[in-house]
N, C-alpha and C positions, 0 to 999 in steps of 0.2 A: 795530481793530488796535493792540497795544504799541508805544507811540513808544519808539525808539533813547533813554536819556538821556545825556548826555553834560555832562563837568566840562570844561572849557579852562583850561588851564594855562600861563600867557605873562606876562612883565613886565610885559612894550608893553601898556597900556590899550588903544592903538588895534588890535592884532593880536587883542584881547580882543575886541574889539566888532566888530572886521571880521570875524572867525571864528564869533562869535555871530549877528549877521544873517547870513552865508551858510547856517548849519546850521540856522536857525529858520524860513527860508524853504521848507525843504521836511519835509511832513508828515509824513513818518516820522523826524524826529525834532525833539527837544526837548533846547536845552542846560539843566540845569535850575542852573547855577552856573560859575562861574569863583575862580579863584586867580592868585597874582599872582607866587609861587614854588614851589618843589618844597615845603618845608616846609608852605606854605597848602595845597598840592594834598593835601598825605597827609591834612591833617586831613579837607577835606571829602571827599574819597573815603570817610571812616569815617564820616560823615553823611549823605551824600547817595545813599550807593552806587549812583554811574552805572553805568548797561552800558557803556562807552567813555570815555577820555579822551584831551585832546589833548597833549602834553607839549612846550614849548617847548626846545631843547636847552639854550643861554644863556641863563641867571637868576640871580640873586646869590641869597647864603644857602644855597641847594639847587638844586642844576643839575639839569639832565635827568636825567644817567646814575644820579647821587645817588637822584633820586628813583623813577626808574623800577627800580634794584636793590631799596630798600625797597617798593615797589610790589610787584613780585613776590613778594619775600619775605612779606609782609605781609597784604596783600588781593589777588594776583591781580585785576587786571581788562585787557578789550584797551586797547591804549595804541598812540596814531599819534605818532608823534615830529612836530614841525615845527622843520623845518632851513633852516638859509641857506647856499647854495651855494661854502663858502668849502671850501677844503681840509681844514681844521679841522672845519669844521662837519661833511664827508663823512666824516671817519674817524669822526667820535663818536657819528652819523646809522648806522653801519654795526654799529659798537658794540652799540649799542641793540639793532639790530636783536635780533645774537647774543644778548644778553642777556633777547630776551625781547617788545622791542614787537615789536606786527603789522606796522606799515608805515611810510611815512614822507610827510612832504608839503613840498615846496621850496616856502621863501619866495620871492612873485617877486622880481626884481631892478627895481629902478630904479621911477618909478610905478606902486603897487600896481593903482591901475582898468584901465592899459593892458591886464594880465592878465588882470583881473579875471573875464572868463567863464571863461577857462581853465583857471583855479584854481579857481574854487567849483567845477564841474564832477568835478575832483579830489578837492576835500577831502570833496563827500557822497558821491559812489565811496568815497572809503577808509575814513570813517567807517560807512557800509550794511555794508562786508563787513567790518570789525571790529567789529562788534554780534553777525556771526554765526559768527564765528572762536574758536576753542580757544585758551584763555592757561596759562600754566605751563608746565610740560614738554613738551608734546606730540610736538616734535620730539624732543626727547633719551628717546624710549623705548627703555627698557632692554632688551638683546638677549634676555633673559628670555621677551622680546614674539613668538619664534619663531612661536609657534602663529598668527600674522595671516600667517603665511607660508603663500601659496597658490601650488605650482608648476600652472601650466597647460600647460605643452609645457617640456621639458629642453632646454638651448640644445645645438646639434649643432657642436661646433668644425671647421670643414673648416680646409685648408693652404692659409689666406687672413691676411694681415695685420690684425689686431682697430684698431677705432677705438671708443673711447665717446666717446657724444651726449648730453648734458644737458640738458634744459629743464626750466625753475623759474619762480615767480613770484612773489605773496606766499606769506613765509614761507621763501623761498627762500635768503637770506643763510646762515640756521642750518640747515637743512638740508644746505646745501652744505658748510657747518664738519663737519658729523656725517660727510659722506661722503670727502671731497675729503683730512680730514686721515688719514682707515685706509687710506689706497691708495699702496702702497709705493714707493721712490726706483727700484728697475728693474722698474717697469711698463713690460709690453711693447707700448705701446699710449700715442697722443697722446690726450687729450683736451678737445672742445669743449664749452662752457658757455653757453649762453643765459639768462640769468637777466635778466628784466622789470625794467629798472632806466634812470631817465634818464641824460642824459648831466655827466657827471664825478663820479658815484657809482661805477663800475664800477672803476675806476682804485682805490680806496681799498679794494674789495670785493677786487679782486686782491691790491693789495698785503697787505693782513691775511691773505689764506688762504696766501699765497706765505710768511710769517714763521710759521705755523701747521705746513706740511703737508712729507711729504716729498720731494714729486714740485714740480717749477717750476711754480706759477700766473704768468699774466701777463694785463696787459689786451689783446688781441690788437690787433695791427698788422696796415694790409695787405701782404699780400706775406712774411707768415711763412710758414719752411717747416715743415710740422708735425711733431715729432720727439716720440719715446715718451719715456715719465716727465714730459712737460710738457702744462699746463691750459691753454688759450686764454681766454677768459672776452671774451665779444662786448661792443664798445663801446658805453653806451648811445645811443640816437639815432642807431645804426647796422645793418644787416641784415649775417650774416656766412655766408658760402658757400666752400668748398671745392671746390677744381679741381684735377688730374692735371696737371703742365706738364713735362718732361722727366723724368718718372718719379717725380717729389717728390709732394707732398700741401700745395699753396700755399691761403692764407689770401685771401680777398678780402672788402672791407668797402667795401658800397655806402650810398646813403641813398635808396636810391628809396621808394617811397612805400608806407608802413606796411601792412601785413597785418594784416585784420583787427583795426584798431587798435594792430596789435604792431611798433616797430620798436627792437631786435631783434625778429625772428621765429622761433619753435622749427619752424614749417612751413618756413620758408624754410633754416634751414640744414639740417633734416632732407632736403627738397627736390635739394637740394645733391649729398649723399650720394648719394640713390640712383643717382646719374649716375659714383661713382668705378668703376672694375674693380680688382680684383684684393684689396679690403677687405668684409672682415668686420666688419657694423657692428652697436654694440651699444648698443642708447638704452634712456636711464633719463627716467621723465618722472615729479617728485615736486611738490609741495605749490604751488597757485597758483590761483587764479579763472577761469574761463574753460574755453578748448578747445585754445589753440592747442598745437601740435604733433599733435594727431587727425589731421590731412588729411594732414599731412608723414608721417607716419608709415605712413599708409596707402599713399601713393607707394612710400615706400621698402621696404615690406613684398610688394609691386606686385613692382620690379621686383630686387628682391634676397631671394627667398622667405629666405633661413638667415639675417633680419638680426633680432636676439633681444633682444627687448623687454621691461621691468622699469617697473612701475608701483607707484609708493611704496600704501601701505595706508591706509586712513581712518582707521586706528586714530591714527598720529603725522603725519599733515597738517594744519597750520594752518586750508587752506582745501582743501576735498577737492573741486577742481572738474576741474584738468587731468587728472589720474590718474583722477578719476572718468570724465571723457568718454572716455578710452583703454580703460578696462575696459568701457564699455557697450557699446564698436564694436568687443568682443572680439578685440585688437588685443595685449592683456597676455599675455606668454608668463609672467611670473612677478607676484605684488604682494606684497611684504615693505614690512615698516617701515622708516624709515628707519635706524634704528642696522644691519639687516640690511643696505643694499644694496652696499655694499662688501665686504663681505662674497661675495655671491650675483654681482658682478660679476668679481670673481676668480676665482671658479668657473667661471665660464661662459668667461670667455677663457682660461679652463687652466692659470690662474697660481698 
């Protein structure tokens, strides 16, 4: 079997070598080098050419963002940010994302061992699936990309109030940018957001899409009431569910305990849904590892048959796993690319 290679890219000697034994310890892969900035990392990326590398955000000379643009521009390869949970760090960590890395991996806080199973468990997860992830464009596929448009049932509008439901994973930041900024300031229609993300990443994930797009993003609070033309976007290290209360569409944001490793959960807020009256719902389920939102989906397909469902295309998914599980449990009323779905969701709620 082909070992994963991998370059790590970090000031910190010791984040070097703590990174290094954690990715050398398991057999599929092999770091086969380290740098010590962004300007070291581009040279050996043109030497060594890893499948993967690790980019630390903070580095003198060439910073992350620095290197990861020449990166792309340059040699394409998947690239996992490693970030430290400051404010700063979440916005430039989010940055990234849009620009281009796979994923991201928080530094722990405070004694690294305390963590320590935590995080290595982490970092070969994000490194495995960014070996086997799509770099460059992928997400930004030009509308050109029509023809990966496959209708499988026409959404049927009845004289029901529209809601779209979002679930994302990795890959999901930039996909979200593609969709969240085409969808116009009076949409008739709230929208919720579940995107796999720890907690006080989602805050910064908001705020960037809310200065980008036309409609209000916001990191959702509990006890919002949900109002059209605005984004909820679920807090991470939080499950977010919607409930009917005196006629509104209130926000509720619990921490019970993770779904199938997910907390956010795309099952649990789809879940949610299928319990409103009198809402027409419309989920989109794009680019991410995994399954979740398949089961939620199937609830709410269960007990709301007209609720019309949009599965991003293998063509511009990073990581074609969610959408793939939705299309195999023949569950996708449509699957367009991403530059399509905004597009294909205003159509469908008759805007």
């Amino acid at each position: 079997m082909k070992k994963i290679r991998v370059l790590i890219v970090d000031d910190s000697a010791f984040m070097r070598k703590i990174l290094s034994d954690m990715l050398n310890k398991d057999y599929r892969i092999e770091v086969v080098g380290t740098a010590r900035n962004g300007k070291d990392g581009l040279k050996k990326i043109g030497t060594l050419s890893p499948d993967v590398v690790t980019l630390d955000v903070e580095m003198p000379q060439m910073d992350g963002l620095e290197a990861l643009e020449r990166i792309m521009e340059e040699c394409p390869v998947p690239v996992v940010m490693v970030s430290s949970l400051t404010k700063q760090g979440a916005e430039s960590t989010i940055k990234a994302i849009t620009l281009g890395a796979i994923d991201f991996i928080q530094k722990p806080s405070g004694p690294i061992s305390l963590d320590m199973e935590k995080v290595e468990d982490q970092v070969v997860r994000k490194v495995l699936i960014a070996g086997k992830a799509k770099v460059g464009n992928a997400s930004k596929t030009p509308a050109s990309s029509a023809p990966y448009t496959k209708v499988v049932k026409k959404p049927t509008r009845l004289n029901k109030a529209p809601i779209i439901a979002i679930g994302t994973s990795t890959g999901g930041p930039r996909a979200l940018d593609t969709v969240i900024t085409n969808l116009p300031t009076n949409l008739p229609a709230p929208v919720l957001i579940v995107q796999h993300m720890p907690k006080g990443f989602t805050h910064s994930l908001a705020e960037r899409l809310n200065r980008q797009a036309s409609i209000t993003v916001k990191e959702a609070s509990h006890g919002d009431i949900l109002q059209n033309g605005h984004a909820y976007i679920a807090p991470g290290g939080q499950h977010m569910t919607v409930v009917q209360r005196d006629g509104r569409l209130v926000v509720e944001l619990d921490e019970t305990e993770p779904l199938y490793g997910h907390r956010p959960s795309v099952n649990r807020m789809f879940q949610s849904l299928a319990h409103l009256e009198e809402m027409q719902v419309f989920s989109v389920i794009m680019t991410g590892m995994g399954a979740d939102g398949t089961e939620g989906l199937m609830e709410l397909k269960k007990n709301k048959p007209d609720t019309h469902s949009i599965a991003e295309a293998e063509e511009s998914c990073i990581v074609f796993g969610m959408p793939k599980a939705v299309i195999k449990s023949g569950l996708a009323d449509e699957i367009v690319p991403v530059s399509e779905i905004s597009r294909r969701l205003l159509k469908a709620i008759g805007h």
